[in-house]
N, C-alpha and C positions, 0 to 999 in steps of 0.2 A: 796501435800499429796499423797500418795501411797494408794491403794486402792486394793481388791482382789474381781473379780466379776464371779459368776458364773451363767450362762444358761444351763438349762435343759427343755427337750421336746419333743416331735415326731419330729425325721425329717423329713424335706421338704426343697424346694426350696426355699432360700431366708432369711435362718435366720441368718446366718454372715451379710449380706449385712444390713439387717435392725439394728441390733445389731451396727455393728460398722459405723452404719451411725448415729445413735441417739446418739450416742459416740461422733462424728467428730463435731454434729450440737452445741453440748454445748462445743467445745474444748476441751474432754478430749482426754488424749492422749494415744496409746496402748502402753504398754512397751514390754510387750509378749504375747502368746496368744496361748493356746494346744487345743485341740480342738478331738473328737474321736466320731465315731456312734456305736452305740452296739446294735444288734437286733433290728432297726431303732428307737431307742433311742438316742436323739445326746447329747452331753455333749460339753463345751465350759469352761474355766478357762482362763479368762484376767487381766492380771496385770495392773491397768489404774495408770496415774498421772493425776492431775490437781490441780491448785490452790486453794487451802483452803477459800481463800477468796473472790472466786468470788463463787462457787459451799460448798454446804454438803452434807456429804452422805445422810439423809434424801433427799434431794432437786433431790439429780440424781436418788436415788431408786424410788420417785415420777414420775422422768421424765421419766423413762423407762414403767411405766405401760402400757402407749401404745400398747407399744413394746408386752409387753408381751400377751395383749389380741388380738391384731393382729394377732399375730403369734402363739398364744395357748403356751405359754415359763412358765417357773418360772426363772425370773431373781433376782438376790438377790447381792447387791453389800456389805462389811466392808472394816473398814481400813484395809491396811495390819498386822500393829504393833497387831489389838486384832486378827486376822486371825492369826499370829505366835504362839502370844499368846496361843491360843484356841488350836492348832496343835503341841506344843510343851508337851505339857500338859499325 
C-alpha cells in the first residue's frame, strides 16, 4: 500500500532522523520525500510503501505518536489513493 505522510513543527535538530527511523523500525519504506523550512517552521511530505498486511494506517499513525511528542511534530499519515482523492477535488 502507498501511503502520503506529512510532518509539521518547529525546527530543530533531529527530526528527519527520528521520523525516518521510526519508518525504517517498522519497514516502511520511503519512496520520496520533499521536505522545506519556512520561518523555522519545517514541513516534510513522504511518500511511504509498506505491506498492508503486516502494518494499518491506524497502526503507524499510532506508532509515530512518539515521534511526535518527542520531538514537539504533527505527524499525520492517509492512503495515497484518498490523499489524490481529496487533492483532486
Amino acid at each position: 500500500m502507498f501511503a502520503i505522510m506529512t510532518v509539521t513543527g518547529e525546527d530543530h535538530t533531529g527530526i528527519i532522523a527520528a521520523v525516518t527511523t521510526a519508518l525504517a523500525e517498522q519497514e516502511i519504506n520511503i519512496l520520496d520525500v520533499s521536505q522545506t523550512i519556512m520561518d523555522n517552521f519545517f514541513t516534510m511530505i513522504l511518500r511511504v510503501e509498506f505491506d498492508e498486511q503486516v502494518h494499518d494506517i491506524t497502526a503507524i499513525q499510532e506508532s509515530m505518536a512518539p515521534v511526535e511528542k518527542s520531538q514537539g511534530l504533527v505527524i499525520r499519515i492517509q492512503s495515497e489513493a484518498l490523499f489524490t482523492a481529496v487533492n483532486e477535488i
